[in-house]
C-alpha positions in Angstrom: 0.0 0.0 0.0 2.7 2.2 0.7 4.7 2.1 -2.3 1.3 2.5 -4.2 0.7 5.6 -3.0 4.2 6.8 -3.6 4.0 5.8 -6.9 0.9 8.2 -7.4 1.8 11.0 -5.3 5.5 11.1 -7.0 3.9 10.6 -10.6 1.3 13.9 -9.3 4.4 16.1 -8.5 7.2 18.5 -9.9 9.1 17.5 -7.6 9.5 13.5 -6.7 12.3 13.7 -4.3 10.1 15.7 -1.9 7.7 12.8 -1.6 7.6 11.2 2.2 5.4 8.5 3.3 5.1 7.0 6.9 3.2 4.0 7.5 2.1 3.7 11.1 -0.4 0.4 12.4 -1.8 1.3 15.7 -3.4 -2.5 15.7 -3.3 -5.1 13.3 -6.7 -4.1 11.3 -5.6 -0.9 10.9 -2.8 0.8 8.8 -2.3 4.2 8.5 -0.2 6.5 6.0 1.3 9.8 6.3 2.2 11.8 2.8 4.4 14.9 3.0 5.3 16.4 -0.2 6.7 20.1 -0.5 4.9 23.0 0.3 4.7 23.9 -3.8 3.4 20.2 -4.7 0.5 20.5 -1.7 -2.3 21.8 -4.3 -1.2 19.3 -7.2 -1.8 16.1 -4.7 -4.7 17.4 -3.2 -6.7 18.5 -6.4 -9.5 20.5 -6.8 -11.7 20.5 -4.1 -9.7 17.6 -2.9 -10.9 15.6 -5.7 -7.5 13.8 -6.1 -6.7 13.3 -2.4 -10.4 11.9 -2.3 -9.6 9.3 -5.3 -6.2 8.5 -3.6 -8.1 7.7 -0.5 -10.5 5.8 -3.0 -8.2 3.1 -4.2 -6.2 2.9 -1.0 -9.6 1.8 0.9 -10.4 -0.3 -2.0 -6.2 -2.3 -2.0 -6.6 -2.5 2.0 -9.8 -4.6 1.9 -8.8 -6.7 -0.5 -6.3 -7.6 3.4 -9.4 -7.5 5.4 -7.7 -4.1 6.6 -8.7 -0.9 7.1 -6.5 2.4 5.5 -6.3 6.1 6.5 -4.5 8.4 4.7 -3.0 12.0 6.0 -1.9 15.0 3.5 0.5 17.3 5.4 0.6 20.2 4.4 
């Protein structure tokens, strides 16, 4: 899960080498992602009206059920 969303957010980006993820699992049903890209690359991974960070979330929920396991995903900004 976590290298799919890299591979999306780094793809969505100007610039790749920004891209950070964190993958935190506070029990074993749960994972949970962290994505920190720079401060100019916010708005592209986010979308309009969070459209993109919404279909990100989309197909994250959708791979982590296909584990029986639930996925959150953070945008830092």
């Amino acid at each position: 899960m976590k290298e799919f969303i890299e591979f999306i957010a780094k793809h969505l980006v100007d610039n790749p080498e920004g891209v950070e993820i964190q993958e935190v699992t506070p029990d074993e049903k749960t994972v949970e992602l962290t994505l920190k890209v720079g401060t100019e690359d916010i708005g592209k991974v986010i979308g309009k009206q969070g459209k993109t960070a919404q279909a990100m979330r989309t197909l994250l929920t959708a791979i982590a059920a296909k584990d029986g396991k639930r996925a959150i995903l953070k945008i830092l900004d």
